[in-house]
N, C-alpha and C positions, 0 to 999 in steps of 0.2 A: 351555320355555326352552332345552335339548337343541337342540330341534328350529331354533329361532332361529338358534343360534352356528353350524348345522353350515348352514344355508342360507347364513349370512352366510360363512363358511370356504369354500362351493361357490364363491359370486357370485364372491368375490377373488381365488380362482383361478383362473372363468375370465376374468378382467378381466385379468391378469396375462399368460396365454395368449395373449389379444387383440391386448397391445400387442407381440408376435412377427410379425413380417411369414410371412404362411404359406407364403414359400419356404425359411423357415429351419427350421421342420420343430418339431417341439414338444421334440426331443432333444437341440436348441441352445437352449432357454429359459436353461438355469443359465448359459450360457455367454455371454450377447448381455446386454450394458448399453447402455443409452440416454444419450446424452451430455447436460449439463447445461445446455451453453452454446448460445446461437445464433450466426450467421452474419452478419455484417454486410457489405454490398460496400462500395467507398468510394473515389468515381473523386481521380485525383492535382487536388489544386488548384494548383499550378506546377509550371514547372520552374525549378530554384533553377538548376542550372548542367548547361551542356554542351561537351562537350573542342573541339566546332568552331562556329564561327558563321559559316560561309563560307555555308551553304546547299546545302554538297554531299557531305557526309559524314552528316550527319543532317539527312533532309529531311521534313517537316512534322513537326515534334514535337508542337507543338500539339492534332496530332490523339490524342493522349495525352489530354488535361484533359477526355475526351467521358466522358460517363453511358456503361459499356458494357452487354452483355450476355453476354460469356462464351462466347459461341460462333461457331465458324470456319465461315466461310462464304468460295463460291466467287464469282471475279469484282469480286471485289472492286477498285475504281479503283484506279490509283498512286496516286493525290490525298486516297484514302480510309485513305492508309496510314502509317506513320512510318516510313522505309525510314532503316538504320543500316549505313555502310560503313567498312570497314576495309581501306586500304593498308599495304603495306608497313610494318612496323613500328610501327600503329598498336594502337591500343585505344582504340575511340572509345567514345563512353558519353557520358550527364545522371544529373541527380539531381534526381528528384521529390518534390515537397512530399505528402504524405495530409489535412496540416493539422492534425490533433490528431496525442500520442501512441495507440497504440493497443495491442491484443497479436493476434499472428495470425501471418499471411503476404501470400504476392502471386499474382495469376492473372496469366500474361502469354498471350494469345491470337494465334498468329502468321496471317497471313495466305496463302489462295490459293497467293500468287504465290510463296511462300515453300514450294516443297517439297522440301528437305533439311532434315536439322538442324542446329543452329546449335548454338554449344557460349557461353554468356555469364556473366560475371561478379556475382554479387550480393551487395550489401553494404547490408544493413541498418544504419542509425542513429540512435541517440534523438537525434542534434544533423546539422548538414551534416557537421561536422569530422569525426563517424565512419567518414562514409560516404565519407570521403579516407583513408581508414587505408593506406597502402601497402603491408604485409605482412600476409597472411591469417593469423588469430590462432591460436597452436601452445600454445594452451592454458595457458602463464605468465601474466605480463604483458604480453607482445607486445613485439613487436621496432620499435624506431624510433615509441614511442605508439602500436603498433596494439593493436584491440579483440580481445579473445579470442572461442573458438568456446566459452567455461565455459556450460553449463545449456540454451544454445541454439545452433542455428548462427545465424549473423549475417554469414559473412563464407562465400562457397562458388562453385564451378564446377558450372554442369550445363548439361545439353542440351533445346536448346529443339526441339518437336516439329516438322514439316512441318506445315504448315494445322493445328494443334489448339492444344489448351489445357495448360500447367504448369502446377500449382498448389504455392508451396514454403514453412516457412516457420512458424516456431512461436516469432514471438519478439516484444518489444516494440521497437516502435518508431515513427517519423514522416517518415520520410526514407529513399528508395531509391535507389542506385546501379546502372544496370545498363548495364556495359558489354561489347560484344562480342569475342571472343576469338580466334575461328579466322581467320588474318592471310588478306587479299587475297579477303575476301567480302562479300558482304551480308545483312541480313536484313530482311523487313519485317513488321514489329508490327501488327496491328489493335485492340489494345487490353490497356492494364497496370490490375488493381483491385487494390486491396487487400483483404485480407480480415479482416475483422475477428470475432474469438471476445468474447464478453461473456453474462455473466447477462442473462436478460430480466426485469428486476425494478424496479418501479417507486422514486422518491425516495420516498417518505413523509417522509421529517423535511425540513423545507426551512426556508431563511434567509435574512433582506434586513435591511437598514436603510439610511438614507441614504448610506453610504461603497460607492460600488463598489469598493473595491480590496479592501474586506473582504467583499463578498458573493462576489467572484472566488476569493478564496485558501476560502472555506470550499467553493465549489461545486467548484473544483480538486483538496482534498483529499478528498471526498466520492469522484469520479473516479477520483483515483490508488487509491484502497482499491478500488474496482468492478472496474477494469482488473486486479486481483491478488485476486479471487475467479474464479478459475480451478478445473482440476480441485481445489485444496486450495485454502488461501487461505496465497499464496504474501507471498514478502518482497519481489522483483522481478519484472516479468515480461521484461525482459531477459536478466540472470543474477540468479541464487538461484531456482528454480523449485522453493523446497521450504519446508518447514513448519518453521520459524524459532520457536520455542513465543515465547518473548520478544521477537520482535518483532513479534509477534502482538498483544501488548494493547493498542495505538493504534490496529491497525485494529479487531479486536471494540469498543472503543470507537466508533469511528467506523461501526461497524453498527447496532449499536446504536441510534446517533440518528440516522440515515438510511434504514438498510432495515430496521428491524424484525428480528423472527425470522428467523432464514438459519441453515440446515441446516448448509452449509459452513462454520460453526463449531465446532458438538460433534463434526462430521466431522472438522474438522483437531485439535482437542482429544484427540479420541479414536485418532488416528492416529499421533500422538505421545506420547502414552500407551501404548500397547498394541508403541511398538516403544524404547521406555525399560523395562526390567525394572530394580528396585530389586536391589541401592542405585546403583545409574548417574545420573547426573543426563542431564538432557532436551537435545538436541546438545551432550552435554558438557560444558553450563556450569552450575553450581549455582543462579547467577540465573534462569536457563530456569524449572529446576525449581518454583522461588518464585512466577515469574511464573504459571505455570498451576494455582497455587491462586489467585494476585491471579485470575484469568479465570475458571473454577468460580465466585467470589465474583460477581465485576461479573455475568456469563452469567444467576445466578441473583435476582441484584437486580433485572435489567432482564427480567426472559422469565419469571421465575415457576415453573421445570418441575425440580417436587420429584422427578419420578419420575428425572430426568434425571440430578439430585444424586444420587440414590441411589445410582444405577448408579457414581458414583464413590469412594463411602464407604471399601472396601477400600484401593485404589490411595492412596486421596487420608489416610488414618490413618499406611498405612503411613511414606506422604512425610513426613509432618510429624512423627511417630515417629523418623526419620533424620535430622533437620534437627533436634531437640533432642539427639543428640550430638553438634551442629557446632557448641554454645555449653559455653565454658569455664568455671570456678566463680566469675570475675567477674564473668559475664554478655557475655564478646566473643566476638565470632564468630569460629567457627576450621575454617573451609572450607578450608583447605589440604588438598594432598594430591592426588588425582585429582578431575581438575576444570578447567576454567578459572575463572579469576579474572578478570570481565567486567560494565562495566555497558553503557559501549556505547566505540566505537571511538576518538572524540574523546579520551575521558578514560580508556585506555588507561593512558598512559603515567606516570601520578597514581596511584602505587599508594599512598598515605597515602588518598587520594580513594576509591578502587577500595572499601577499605575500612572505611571510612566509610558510603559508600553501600551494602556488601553489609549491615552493620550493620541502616541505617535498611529496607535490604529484608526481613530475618528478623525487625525487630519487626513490619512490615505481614503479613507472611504466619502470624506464628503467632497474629495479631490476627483476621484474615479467617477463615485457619481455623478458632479456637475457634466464630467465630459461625455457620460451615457446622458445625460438629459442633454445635450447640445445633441450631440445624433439622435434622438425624440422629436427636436426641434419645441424643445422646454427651454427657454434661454433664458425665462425669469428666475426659473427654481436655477437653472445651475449658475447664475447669480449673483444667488441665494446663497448655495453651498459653497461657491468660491471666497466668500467675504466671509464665512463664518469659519472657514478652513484657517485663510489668513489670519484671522484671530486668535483661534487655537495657538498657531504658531509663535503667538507671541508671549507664548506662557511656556515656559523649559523648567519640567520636573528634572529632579535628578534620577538616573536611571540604577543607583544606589548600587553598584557593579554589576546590575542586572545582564548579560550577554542577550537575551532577550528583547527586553525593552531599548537598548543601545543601537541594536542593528535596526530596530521598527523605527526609532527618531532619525537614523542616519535619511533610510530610506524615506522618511515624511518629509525628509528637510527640516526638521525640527534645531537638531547641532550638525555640524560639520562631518560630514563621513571623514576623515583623518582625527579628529578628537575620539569619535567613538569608537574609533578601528583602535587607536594607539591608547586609552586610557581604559579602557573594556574590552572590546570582542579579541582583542592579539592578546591579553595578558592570560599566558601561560601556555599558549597555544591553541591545544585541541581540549583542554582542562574546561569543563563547563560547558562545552558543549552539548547542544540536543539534539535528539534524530527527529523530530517534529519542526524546531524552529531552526536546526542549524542549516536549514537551506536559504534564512533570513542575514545569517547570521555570515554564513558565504556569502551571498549578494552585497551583502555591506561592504564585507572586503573588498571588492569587488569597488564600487564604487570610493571607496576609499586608493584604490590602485594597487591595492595590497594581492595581485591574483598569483604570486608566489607561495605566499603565507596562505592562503584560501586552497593551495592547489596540495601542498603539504600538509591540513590539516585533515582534508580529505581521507591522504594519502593514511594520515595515522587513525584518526578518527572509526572512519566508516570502514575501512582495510583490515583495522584491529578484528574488526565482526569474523571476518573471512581468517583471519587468521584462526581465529576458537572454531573454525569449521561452518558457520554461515553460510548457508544458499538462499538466501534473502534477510532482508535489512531489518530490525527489531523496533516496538514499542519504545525501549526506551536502552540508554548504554551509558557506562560511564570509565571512562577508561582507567582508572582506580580496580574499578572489577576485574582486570585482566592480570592481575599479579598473583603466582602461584594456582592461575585457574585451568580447569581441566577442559578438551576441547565438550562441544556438545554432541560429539558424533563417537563417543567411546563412554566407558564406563567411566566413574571417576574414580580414581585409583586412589588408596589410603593417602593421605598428608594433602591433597591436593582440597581447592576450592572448588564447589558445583557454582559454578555461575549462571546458572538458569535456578536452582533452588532457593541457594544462599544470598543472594541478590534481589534490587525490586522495591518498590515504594509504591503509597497511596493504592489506587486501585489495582496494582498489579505489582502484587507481594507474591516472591517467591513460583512456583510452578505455574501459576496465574496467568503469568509475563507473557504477553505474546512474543514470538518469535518474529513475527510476518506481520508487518505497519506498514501502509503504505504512505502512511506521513513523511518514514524514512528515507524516502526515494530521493530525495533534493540534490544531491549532489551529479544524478544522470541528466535533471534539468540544466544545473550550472555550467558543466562539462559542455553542453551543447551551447547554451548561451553566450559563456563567457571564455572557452577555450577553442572552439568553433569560431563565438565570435559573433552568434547570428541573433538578431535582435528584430523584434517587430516594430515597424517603426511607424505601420498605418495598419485598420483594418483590416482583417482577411489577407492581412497577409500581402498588400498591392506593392507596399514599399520593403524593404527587410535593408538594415544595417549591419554591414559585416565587419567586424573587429575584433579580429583574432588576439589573445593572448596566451601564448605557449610556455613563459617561465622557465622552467628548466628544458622541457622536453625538447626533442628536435624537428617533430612533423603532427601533426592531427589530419585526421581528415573525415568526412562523415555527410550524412545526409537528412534534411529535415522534411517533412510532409510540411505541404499547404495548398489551400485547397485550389491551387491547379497545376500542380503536380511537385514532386518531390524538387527541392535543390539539393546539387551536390556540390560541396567545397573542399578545398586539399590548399592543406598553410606547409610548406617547407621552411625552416629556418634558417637563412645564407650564415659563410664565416664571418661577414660582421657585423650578426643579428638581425639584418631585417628580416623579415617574410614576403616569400614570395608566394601568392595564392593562385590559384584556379578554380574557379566560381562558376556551374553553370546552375543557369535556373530557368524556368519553363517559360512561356509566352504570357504575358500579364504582370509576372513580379519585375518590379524595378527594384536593381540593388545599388547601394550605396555604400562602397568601399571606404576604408578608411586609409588614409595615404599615407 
């Protein structure tokens, strides 16, 4: 047996050796990582705007929107080329569509004819209006609405090669600007890609039913979470290129019922972990901290990997050790102190709200917890957390019309899902909603029985995005911004509102604003949940409850990853109403229909 493990220890080493290119010498092994993501090219599909349309300052542009190839070559025609002139006091330039959002850069390959370099302006955009920002961003808010350089460049001068290729560019976006700089020259272009970085990982959970605008916004959010699995699994890939613990658990949700098992979760779990040392709370904010036992819990309900829990038993005792002297002898929570006081940005300034919801957060999290220490086989500490949960419960803040803090008490059991749904989260519809918390804020409905009202606010809410032009789901939205607004995939025309400008609070004021959150995904989780129907009802996935609810629509049907192999369901709705389902699932899950 010996003799097994130490063969098996030779092969993996030298497997490991193997994948070293043998220029790098076997003394850079510890030193040399393999990147995660692939490469994408992606020729411009327009051009939205150029500063001359005479025909003689930027001529063939066209020859732009070609499939390229990345590489300079001699001889090349005038005719074969985009040739960009600059008089006197100019600064000519367009601005190219890619067509989706993306995360990456640009290749610009210049031509033959072009042997000096060229010195050109680039301005990346998640909207056109960005990519108009008139002052390169000094890292505030920017000057006159312009975009800042915060987490990526986006806005920069460089120099374009003689006959070669640039390659620049680490940020998200859909819309390029590039105009030339050095006065009374030319330059000419043989070809602009985009580059695009992305996971190579298949959809496994997939979604339809007769509404396209709802099979849009769930493939959409699916998307924006893809596009911010990056080296970590980020919160923007515009700006925030960092590991956000709390705004993490819409997208692990949305992994969850999309890609399956992904690395680049315990990866960013553990990364944030390991640079949090106790008693600190997780970027600062005590709700972080909370969230990433909610996530340990979901992680291990959906993926099943005891050994994984293990490895968090220390860290994850201590946390919750810390967080029962953040409750006072009434049972209220008393996180003051070092820390922020945060659920999400919208409701801010709701500090009756704020806590309220930190409240309904420390009964879920000492609730989650006790039942990861029963699987530890810690039965004193969960207990512990279950009597001190119950106590909590018996203290009911008012959630002061907070939609926020409303949906997190439904969800703790704190008030009634029907008081919170009818006296808060339904007043006014989609009015107050968040793209961060409104996937709390759905689930509530949800539990409350309201998945009509839940399915239509979607519909208006997150739809609205798609409707101003959207290819992934934003930072932050409020459906007030949508009146007399111009889309973000065109110019803004005189009389109209820039609602990527003129729009925006607290930390993302104005051009700031990310386009691409992957907070905002929630609604391709619920879709799958709760219009689906599919509910984890044990570990890994062993047991799964399926309880469609369709509302208006007249079929759903779709498929989720677990980890032993995908289920697929299909709900038709008979003329008098019920559903008829077709459920298959692999060898191991036991499903539990609802009658």
């Amino acid at each position: 047996m010996k003799f097994l493990i130490l063969i098996a220890v030779v092969l993996l080493n030298l497997e490991l050796k193997a994948q070293v290119p043998p220029v790098f010498g076997v003394d850079l092994q510890s030193k040399i990582q393999k990147d995660e993501l692939s490469r994408y090219y992606l020729a411009p599909q327009r051009i939205v705007w150029q500063s001359d349309n005479s025909g003689k300052k930027i001529v063939h542009p066209e020859i732009l929107l070609n499939k390229g190839d990345g590489q300079a070559w001699f001889g090349i025609k005038k005719e074969n080329v985009c040739s960009i002139t600059n008089e006197t006091g100019d600064s000519t330039g367009l601005v190219l569509d890619f067509g989706k959002e993306i995360q990456g850069g640009i290749q610009i390959t210049t031509s033959s004819s072009n042997r000096v370099t060229r010195k050109v302006r680039i301005r990346f955009g998640e909207s056109v209006s960005e990519t108009m920002s008139r002052v390169i961003g000094d890292g505030t808010t920017g000057k006159e609405g312009g975009a800042t350089n915060h987490h990526a460049m986006r806005d920069f001068v460089v120099v374009l090669p003689g006959y070669g290729t640039l390659e620049v560019g680490k940020s998200g976006f859909r819309f390029v600007r590039i105009d030339l700089v050095d006065p009374d020259c030319s330059i000419a272009i043989k070809e602009i890609r985009a580059v695009a970085t992305l996971r190579d990982i298949p959809y496994l959970g997939s979604f339809s039913c007769n509404d396209e605008r709802l099979n849009q916004i769930w493939l959409t959010g699916a998307y924006t979470v893809h596009l911010n699995m990056q080296d970590y699994l980020w919160d923007g890939i515009k700006r925030d290129h960092m590991v956000w613990i709390g705004d993490m658990h819409p997208e692990v949700m949305t992994i969850n019922m999309v890609f399956g098992n992904q690395n680049i979760v315990p990866k960013s779990l553990d990364f944030v972990r390991d640079h949090t040392p106790l008693p600190a709370w997780m970027n600062g904010i005590s709700a972080y901290s909370m969230w990433w036992v909610v996530m340990q819990y979901d992680w291990y309900y959906y993926q099943g990997n005891l050994e994984y829990l293990k490895q968090q038993k220390s860290y994850l005792l201590a946390l919750l050790d810390l967080l029962t002297t953040k409750v006072d002898s009434s049972g209220k929570e008393n996180l003051n102190g070092f820390g922020m006081r945060f659920l999400d940005w919208p409701s801010s300034g709701n500090k009756q709200g704020v806590h309220a919801g930190l409240q309904a957060l420390m009964v879920m999290t000492f609730e989650k917890g006790a039942e990861l220490c029963s699987f530890l086989n810690e039965d004193q500490k969960a207990l512990v957390y279950r009597q001190l949960s119950a106590k909590m419960k018996g203290y009911i803040p008012d959630p002061n019309g907070c939609k926020q803090a409303a949906s997190l008490m439904s969800l703790a059991g704190i008030i009634s899902p029907v008081k919170a749904n009818d006296e808060v989260i339904s007043v006014g519809g989609a009015k107050n909603f968040s793209t961060f918390y409104g996937y709390y804020m759905l689930q509530a409905q949800a539990k409350a029985g309201a998945y009509q009202a839940a399915i239509d606010n979607i519909r208006q809410f997150w739809g609205a995005m798609l409707d101003l032009g959207a290819t992934t789901f934003w930072e932050d939205f409020n459906l007030d911004w949508t009146i007399n607004a111009a889309r973000i995939d065109e110019v803004v025309p005189p009389g109209k509102k820039d609602i990527h400008r003129d729009y925006g609070a607290y930390s993302y004021i104005g051009l700031r604003h990310s386009l691409c959150h992957g907070w905002s995904s929630g609604p391709t989780t619920w879709l799958s949940q709760y219009v689906l129907g599919i509910q984890v009802a044990e570990p890994g996935c062993k047991t799964l409850r399926i309880e469609p609810h369709l509302g208006d629509l007249k079929w759903a049907k779709g498929t989720f990853p677990t980890p032993f192999g995908l289920v697929t369901v299909s709900h038709l709705k008979n003329s008098d109403g019920t559903i008829k389902s077709v459920i298959d699932a692999p060898k191991g899950v036991h499903i539990i229909q609802s009658k």
